[in-house]
N, C-alpha and C positions, 0 to 999 in steps of 0.2 A: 290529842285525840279525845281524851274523856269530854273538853268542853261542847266539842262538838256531839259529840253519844248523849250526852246531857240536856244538849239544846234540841232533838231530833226527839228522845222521849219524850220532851217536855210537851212538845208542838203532839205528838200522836197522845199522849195520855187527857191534855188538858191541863197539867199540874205541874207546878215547877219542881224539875228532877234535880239535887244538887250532886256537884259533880263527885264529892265523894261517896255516893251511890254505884258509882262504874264503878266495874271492878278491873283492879291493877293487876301488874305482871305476877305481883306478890301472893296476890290473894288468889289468882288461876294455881300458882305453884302450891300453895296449901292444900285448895281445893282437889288438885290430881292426885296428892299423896294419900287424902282424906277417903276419898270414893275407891282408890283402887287399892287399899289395905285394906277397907270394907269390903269391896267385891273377893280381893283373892282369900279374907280368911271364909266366906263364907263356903269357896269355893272349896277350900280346902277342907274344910267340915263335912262338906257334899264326900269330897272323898274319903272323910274316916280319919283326918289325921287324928291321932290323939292329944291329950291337952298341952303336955311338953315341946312337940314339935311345932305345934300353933306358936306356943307363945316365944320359944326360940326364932320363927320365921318373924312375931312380930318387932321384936328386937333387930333380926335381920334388917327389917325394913326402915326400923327410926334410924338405926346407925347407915343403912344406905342414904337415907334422904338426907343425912347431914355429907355422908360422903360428897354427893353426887353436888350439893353445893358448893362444898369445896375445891372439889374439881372444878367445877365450870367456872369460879373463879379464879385459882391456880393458870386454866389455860388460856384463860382470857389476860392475866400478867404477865404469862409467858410470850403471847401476841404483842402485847405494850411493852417491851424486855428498851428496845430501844430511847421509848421518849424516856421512861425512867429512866435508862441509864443514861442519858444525859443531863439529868439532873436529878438524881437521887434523895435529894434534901427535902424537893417541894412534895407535900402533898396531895398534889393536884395532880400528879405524875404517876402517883397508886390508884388516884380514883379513877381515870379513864377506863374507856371499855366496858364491859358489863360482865355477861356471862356466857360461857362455850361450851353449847348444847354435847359436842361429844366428848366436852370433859368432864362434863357432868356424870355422863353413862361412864368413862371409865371410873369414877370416885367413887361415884355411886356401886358397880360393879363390885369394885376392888373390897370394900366396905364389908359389904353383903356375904361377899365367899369369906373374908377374915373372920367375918363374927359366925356363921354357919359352920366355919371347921372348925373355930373354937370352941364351940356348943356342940359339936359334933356331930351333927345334923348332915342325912342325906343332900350330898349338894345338889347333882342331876335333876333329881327329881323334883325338891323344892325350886331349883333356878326356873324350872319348865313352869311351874304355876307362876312362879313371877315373871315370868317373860310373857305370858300371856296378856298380861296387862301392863307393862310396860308402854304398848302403843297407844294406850288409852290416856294414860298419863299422859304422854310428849302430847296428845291430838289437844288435852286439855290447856297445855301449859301451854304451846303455840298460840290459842286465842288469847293471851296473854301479851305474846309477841307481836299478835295482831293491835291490840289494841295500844300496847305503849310504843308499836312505830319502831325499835328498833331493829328487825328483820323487815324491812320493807323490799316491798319488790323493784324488778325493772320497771322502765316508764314505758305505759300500754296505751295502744288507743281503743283496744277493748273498751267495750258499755260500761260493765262491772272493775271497774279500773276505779282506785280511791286515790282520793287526793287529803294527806295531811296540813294541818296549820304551820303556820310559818314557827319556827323556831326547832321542829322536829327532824330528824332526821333526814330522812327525805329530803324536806324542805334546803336544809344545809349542803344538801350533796348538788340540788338541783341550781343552785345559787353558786355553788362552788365550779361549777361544771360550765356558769356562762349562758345555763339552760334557760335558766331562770331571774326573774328581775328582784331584786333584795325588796323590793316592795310590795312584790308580789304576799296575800293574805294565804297561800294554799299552794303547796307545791303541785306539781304536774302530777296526771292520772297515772297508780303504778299498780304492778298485780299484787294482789294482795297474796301475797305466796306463804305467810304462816297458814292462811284458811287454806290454800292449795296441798298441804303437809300435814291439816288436820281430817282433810277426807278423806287421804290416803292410808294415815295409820289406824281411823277410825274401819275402815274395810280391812287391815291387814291385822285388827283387833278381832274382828270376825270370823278371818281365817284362822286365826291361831287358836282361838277358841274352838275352832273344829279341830285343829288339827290334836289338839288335847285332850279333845273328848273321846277321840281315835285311837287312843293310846300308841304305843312302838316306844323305840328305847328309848331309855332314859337321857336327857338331853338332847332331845330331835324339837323340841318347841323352840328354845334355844336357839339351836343353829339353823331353824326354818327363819327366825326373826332377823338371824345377824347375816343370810344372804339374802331377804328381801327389802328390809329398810335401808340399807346402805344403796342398794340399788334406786330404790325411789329419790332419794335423799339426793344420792348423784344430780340426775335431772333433774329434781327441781331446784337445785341452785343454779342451773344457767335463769329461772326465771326471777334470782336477787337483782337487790339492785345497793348495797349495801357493800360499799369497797372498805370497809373497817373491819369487816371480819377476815381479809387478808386474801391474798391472790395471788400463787406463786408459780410463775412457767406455764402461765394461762388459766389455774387451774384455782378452784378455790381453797380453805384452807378445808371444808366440810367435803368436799369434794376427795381432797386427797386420804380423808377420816377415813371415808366410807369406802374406799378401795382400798385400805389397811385392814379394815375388820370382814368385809366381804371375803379377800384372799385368805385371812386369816380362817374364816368360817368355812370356807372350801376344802383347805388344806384339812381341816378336820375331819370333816366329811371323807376324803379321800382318805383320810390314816383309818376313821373306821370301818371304814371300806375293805379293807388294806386288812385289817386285824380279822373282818368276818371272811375273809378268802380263804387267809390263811390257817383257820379253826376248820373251816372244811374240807381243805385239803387233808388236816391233822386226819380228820374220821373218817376221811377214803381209806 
């Protein structure tokens, strides 16, 4: 994809764009961790935090972002469990696969609450400024996805349908499928479905930004985030087109994610639910 992006500004600018000018999957993943540790300490200053809990959240966040790597490669081995085990010795057998966007959020997750209860740090209430921007992050990092091809979409006859170069993903799947002719220079038109998952968390970045400036209890930014993104997330993987991220009983593996953490987030909801009933029965 880059040599293509390379050859397109080149033709609009007038000037030879080279192609490590595009920015990689890598460089999006820096950049979202960069802009929204910026955005949330400022935010958190806006609130008053004082200088110990800043710099404990910022600690929260270098050790999430290494979690959240971790994870997403941990889950994406766990998907590969098989070629590896069949031949455990080779090399080649570890490097498959890439990364798994919601193992990412649990490592990153997991991370974040370790080092905030170690430091002692209010969780609720720090989680809720970092949830806030959490969407902003995934909307950056997806253009990431978009751009190195390996979330690609289904094959579209939509206008705004893109077509990757031969040796990309896409390309392999559409060759592999019969669809397409090995000679072909450009796989077939597919939805570009990381951009479809970046305007969606970018709006639900917006929502939670309100919904925090609204205040209510502690932990509600939170579990507004973990029943609306799983929800989106659902539907827009019927518009993948990417059978390596795994498909089990019809269903995908992000698919099945996001109805673990949605019910998960529900059930929460209901238990607090469940505990304010029961406080005002105490005071009748």
């Amino acid at each position: 994809m880059a040599p293509r992006i390379a050859h397109w500004l080149s033709a609009i600018f007038g000037i030879h764009v080279p192609e490590y000018l595009v920015p990689q999957y890598l460089h999006l993943l820096i950049l979202a961790w960069a802009i929204c540790t910026w955005m949330a300490v400022r935010l958190a200053r806006r609130e008053g935090w004082d200088r110990l809990r800043l710099r404990c959240t910022l600690e929260a966040l270098a050790f999430g972002y290494l979690g959240a790597l971790a994870g997403a490669r941990l889950f994406s081995l766990a998907q590969q469990a098989p070629i590896i085990l069949r031949n455990p010795m080779d090399p080649s057998s570890w490097m498959g696969g890439g990364m798994v966007s919601y193992g990412g959020y649990a490592g990153g997750t997991l991370a974040t609450l370790l080092w905030l209860r170690y430091r002692r740090v209010a969780l609720a209430g720090t989680l809720d400024l970092l949830a806030v921007f959490l969407p902003l992050g995934i909307a950056i990092t997806r253009v990431g996805c978009l751009l190195s091809g390996c979330c690609h979409g289904a094959v579209t006859a939509l206008p705004w349908g893109i077509r990757y170069p031969a040796g990309s993903a896409a390309w392999e799947v559409h060759v592999a499928e019969g669809r397409l002719d090995p000679g072909s220079a450009l796989s077939l038109p597919v939805h570009p479905s990381p951009l479809y998952e970046s305007l969606f968390l970018v709006l639900l970045f917006l929502f939670l930004r309100n919904v925090f400036t609204r205040r209510g209890p502690s932990g509600k930014v939170l579990l507004v985030f973990c029943l609306t993104y799983p929800v989106g997330r659902f539907f827009l993987e019927f518009l993948r087109g990417d059978p390596v991220r795994g498909i089990y009983l019809g269903l995908s593996a992000g698919q099945w994610s996001s109805t673990v953490v949605f019910l998960g987030a529900l059930a929460a909801v209901l238990w607090r639910q469940g505990r304010l009933v029961s406080r005002l029965r105490t005071h009748l």
